[in-house]
C-alpha positions, 0 to 999 in steps of 0.5 A: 495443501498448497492453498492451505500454505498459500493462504498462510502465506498471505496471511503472514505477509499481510500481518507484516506489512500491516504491522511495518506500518502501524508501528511506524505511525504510533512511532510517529504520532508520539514522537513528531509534532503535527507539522514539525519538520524533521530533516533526516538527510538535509531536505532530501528525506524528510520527516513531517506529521501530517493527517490525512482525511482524505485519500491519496493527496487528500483526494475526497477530504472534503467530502460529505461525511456519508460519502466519505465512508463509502469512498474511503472505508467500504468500496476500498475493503470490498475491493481489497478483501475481493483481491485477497479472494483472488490471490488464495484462490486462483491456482497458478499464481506466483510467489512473486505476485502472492507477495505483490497482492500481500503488499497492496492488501496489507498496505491498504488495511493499514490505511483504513484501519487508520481512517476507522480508529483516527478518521484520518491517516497518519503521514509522515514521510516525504522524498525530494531528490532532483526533480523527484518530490512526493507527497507526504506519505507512509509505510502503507502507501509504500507497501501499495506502490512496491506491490502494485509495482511487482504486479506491473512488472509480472505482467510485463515481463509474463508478456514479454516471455510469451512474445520471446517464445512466439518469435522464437517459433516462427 
């Protein structure tokens, strides 16, 4: 019974994120001009429709066509359906790191379900604060760092509860 809710869970959680994000791309591919600029708060949060053919910073745009497909379509749902048989099947997982594989799973669906329908990604967001500038970006790319982020920062802190209870032995 506790993988049957653990798979639901999953599920629902990746539903959402895919769901944050395609809304917020058709969103933005109706009501943003490829290129326009929209400022949102002054040049520090910024609205710009671009498409991507590529992956992160157009990384593999270029790409020959057959390439592409693997690169940016098969290798990335392989590795992402291989989480997802990781997540509802490992028995001592927390509900933390469900919702961190929840995250990056849906994340990147959202994202490929964007290069099969478009052959390109919609990115529309864009942070510049002090020496923080990113690339163009959507709620996909967000859903995949705050999720790779709490993975991180469960390892992290697993490790230091450990090395706290070995040196709390000795």
């Amino acid at each position: 019974m506790k993988r049957v809710c653990k798979i639901i869970a999953l599920v629902f959680l990746i539903g959402c994120n895919i769901s944050c994000d395609q809304i917020s791309k058709e969103k933005a591919r109706t009501e943003i001009s490829e290129n326009e600029i929209i400022e949102v708060v002054d040049d520090h949060f910024v609205l710009k429709r671009v498409e991507n053919t590529g992956a992160a910073m157009s990384l593999g745009a270029n790409l020959p066509s057959g390439l592409k497909v693997i690169f940016l379509k098969v290798l990335p749902l392989t590795i992402l359906f291989l989480m997802f048989f990781y997540a509802a099947r490992k028995r001592e997982i927390s509900n933390w790191n469900i919702v961190a594989f929840s995250f990056i799973i849906g994340g990147g669906i959202g994202n490929i379900y964007d290069r099969v329908l478009y052959n390109s990604v919609t990115d529309f967001m864009y942070l510049e604060f002090a020496s923080l500038h990113t690339g163009i970006f959507n709620m996909a790319d967000v859903s995949v760092v705050m999720g790779t982020l709490m993975l991180v920062s469960s390892s992290l802190f697993s490790k230091w509860e450990i090395r706290k209870l070995k040196t709390n032995d000795v």
